[in-house]
C-alpha positions, 0 to 999 in steps of 0.5 A: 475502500477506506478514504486517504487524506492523511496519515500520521503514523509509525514508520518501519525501515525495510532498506533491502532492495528488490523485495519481491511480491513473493517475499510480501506474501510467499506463494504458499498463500496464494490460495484464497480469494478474499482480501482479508486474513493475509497480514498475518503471513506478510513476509512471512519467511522473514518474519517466521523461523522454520519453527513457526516462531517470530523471528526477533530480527525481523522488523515488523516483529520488534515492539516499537514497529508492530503498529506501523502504517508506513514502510520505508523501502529499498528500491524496486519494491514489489518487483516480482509477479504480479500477484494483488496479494501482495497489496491484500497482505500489506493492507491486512497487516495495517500497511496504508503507504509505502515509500521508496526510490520506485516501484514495480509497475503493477504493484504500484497499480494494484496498491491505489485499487486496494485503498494504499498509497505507494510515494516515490522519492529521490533516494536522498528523501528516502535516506532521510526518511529511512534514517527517521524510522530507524528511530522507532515508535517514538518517530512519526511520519505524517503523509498527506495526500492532498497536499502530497507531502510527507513529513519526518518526525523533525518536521523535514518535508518532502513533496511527492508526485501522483497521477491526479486520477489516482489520487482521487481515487484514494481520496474518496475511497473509490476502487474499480468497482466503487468507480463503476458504481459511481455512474449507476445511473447513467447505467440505469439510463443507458440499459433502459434506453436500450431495452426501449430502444432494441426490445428484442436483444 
């Protein structure tokens, strides 16, 4: 998993609330275990007609946001079933951080276990930053996550809160299997110990 320390980057404004997990990535998609291949069919039923063409409205197809890293959200983003392949999807499609007013709470979890940073914001902030994206891919928002702060295009900052666990998680690109690998050694110690210890299990 990639580190996170600080991204600037562009900013797409989604202000629907309640975008549900199967609208991140349908359940049609829901075949595949890798994590790769899956940004392609985010919001897959907004962002495509029933021909198979790009729907123009949809934001993420419009020029000045097909390169963006940051979504600002309505509330209660990523409700719905409890599917990781909502995260896989986002990531794939370039998405490192997502803000809004709140979260379901198992894609929240599932976005720190898959290198994304979900920030939660007094709906006054996001308005703000909502406001900023709107601007297009000429407007920047920086987020950085060691100081937690983002920062609109015009220079307005905004603190956010992180549980300090999580947030050295990201920093050092470590997801579950990355913390496990981390204590090695002391795996390797322990089994040791154990084989001398209790041959016959």
């Amino acid at each position: 998993m990639d580190k996170f320390e600080k991204l600037t980057g562009i900013a797409a404004p989604m202000p629907l609330v309640n975008i549900d997990t199967d609208m991140i990535i349908p359940k049609q998609y829901l075949k595949t275990i890798k994590r790769t291949g899956l940004g392609v069919h985010a919001f897959a039923e907004m962002r495509y007609l029933d021909d198979g063409a790009e729907n123009p409205d949809f934001v993420l197809n419009k020029p000045q946001y097909r390169e963006a890293q940051v979504i600002v959200a309505g509330d209660n983003f990523g409700c719905g079933s409890s599917r990781e392949h909502a995260p896989w999807a986002l990531a794939d499609f370039g998405v490192k951080a997502v803000i809004s007013t709140s979260f379901a709470d198992i894609f929240y979890n599932n976005c720190f276990k898959n290198g994304m940073l979900p920030i939660v914001l007094p709906q006054e902030a996001v308005d703000v930053l909502m406001k900023d994206a709107e601007k297009g891919s000429n407007a920047r928002m920086t987020v950085d996550l060691e100081n937690q702060v983002v920062t609109s295009s015009d220079g307005e900052e905004f603190r956010f809160e992180i549980d300090p666990f999580k947030k050295h998680c990201l920093m050092e690109g470590l997801d579950d299997i990355g913390l496990t690998m981390a204590k090695v050694s002391d795996i390797d110690t322990f089994e040791t110990g154990l084989a001398q210890s209790r041959p016959w299990v």
